[in-house]
N, C-alpha and C positions, 0 to 999 in steps of 0.2 A: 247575506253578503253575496255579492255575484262574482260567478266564476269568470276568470279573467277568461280574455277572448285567448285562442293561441293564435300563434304565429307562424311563417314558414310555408312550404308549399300544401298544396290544396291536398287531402290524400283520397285514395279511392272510392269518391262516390256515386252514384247514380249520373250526376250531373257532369263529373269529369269528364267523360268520355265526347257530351259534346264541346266540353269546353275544349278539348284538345282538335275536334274537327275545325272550332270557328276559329281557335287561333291559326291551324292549317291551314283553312279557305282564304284568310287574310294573307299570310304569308306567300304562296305557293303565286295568289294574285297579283299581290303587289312586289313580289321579286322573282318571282317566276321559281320553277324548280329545283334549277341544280345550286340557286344561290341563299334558297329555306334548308335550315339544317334541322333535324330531330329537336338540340340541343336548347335553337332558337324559339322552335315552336312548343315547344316543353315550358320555356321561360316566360312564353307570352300566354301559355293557356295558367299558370302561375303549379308548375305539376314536376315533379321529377323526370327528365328523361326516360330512365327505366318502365315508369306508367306509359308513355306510351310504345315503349316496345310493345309492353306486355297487351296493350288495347290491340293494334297494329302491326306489329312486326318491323318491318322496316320501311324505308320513305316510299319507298313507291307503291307499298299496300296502303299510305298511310295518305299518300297523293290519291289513290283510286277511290278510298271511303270518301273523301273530301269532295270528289268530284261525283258522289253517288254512280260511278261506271257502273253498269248493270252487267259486263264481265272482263275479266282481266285479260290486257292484250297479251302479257306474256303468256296466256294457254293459248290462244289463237294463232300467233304469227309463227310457229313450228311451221305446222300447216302450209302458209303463206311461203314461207322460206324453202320448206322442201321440195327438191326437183329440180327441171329444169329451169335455169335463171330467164328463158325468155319467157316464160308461162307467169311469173311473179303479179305482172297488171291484172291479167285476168283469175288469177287465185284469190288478191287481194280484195277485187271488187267481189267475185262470192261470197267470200268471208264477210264482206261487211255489209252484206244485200244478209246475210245469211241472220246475222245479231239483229238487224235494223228490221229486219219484216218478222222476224221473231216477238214472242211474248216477254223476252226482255232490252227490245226496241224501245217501251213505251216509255221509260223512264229516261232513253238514249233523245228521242223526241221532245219529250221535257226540257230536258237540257238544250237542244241546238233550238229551242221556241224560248225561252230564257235569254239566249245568248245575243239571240240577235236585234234583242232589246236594253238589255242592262252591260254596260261595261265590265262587270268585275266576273259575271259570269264567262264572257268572252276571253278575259283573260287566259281565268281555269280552264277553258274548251280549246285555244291555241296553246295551252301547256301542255294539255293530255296529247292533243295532236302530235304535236314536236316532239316528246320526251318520251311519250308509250307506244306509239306507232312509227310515224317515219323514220325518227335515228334509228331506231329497231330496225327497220326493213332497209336502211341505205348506208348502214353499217356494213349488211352484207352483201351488199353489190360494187360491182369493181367498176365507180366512176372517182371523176375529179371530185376531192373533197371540198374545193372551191364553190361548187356547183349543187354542191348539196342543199344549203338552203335555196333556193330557186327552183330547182325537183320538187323536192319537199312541199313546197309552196305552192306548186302548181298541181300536184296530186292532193293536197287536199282540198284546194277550188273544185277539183270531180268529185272527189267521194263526199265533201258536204254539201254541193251543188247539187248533188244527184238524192241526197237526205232530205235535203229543204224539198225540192219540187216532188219527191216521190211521196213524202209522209207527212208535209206542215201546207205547202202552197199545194199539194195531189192533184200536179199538169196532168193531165191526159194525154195522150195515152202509159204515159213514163208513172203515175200512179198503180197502173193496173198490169203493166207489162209482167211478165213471169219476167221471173229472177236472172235465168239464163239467156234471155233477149237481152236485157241491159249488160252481164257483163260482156255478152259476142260485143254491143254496141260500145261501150265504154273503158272495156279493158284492155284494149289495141291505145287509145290515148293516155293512159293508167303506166301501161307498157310505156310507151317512148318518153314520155318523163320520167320517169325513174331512170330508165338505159341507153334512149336516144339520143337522137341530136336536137337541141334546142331550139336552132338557128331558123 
């Protein structure tokens, strides 16, 4: 006689864990961040909420595994944040000269050579943008909140402008330049989008 099938949410197997990332990557894609709940993505990987605390923690670790980050901005943007507010352009561009020419660059490379082919990848890559770096960083600076997404937008035209040509198209001389050339050259424009004047 055969054992009936059971029923009900999936429970902790090998498998769940990516089942919870693809319903994530769908989600996070197609409604972007702040409008995928735990709750949502729980339902659609077919899994109790609580399994995925317990795989992830909460949304935004649960946003990072999704996006394979190769490391979490919130240990980074301390960093970026501390000090003087006119110094911010050129901290942020070390910082992310610093992850990108690093040995966990390569996976960060993957992703912006993905993106700039496939749609849904793109999605994911301007969610982390928006959600794990810029509001982070222009949260704590004292402009017009008006003007925020436009800052925003335009720092990350340098810092993925500056990814693309330095580690996927490797222009020369901007491939090989040491680290600290590029932010002297890049972090004064970094700088006035975030605090300057637009106009």
């Amino acid at each position: 006689m055969a054992t009936p099938r059971r029923t009900g949410r999936r429970p902790g197997n090998p498998g769940t864990r990516e089942a919870i990332l693809d319903a994530a990557r769908a989600a996070f894609a197609e409604r972007g961040f702040d409008a995928s709940s735990i709750r949502s993505i729980a339902a659609a990987a077919g899994v109790d909420p609580a399994l995925v605390h317990h795989y992830f923690g909460g949304k935004d670790q649960l946003f990072l595994a999704a996006m394979g980050a190769p490391l979490d901005p919130g240990e980074l943007l301390p960093r970026v944040l501390a000090g003087d507010p006119d110094g911010v352009g050129e901290r942020l561009v070390r910082t992310f000269l610093g992850v990108w020419d690093s040995p966990a660059g390569v996976a960060a490379v993957a992703l912006l050579r993905s993106a700039v082919s496939n749609e849904w990848t793109a999605r994911l890559l301007r969610e982390f943008l928006v959600t794990q770096v810029l509001r982070r960083i222009l949260q704590h600076l004292d402009v017009d909140p008006a003007e925020l997404p436009l800052r925003g937008s335009l720092v990350a035209s340098q810092l993925v402008g500056l990814a693309l040509m330095r580690h996927v198209v490797r222009l020369e001389p901007v491939a090989s330049a040491p680290a600290e050339t590029l932010v002297a050259a890049v972090g004064p424009t970094v700088q006035r989008y975030l605090r300057g004047g637009l106009g």
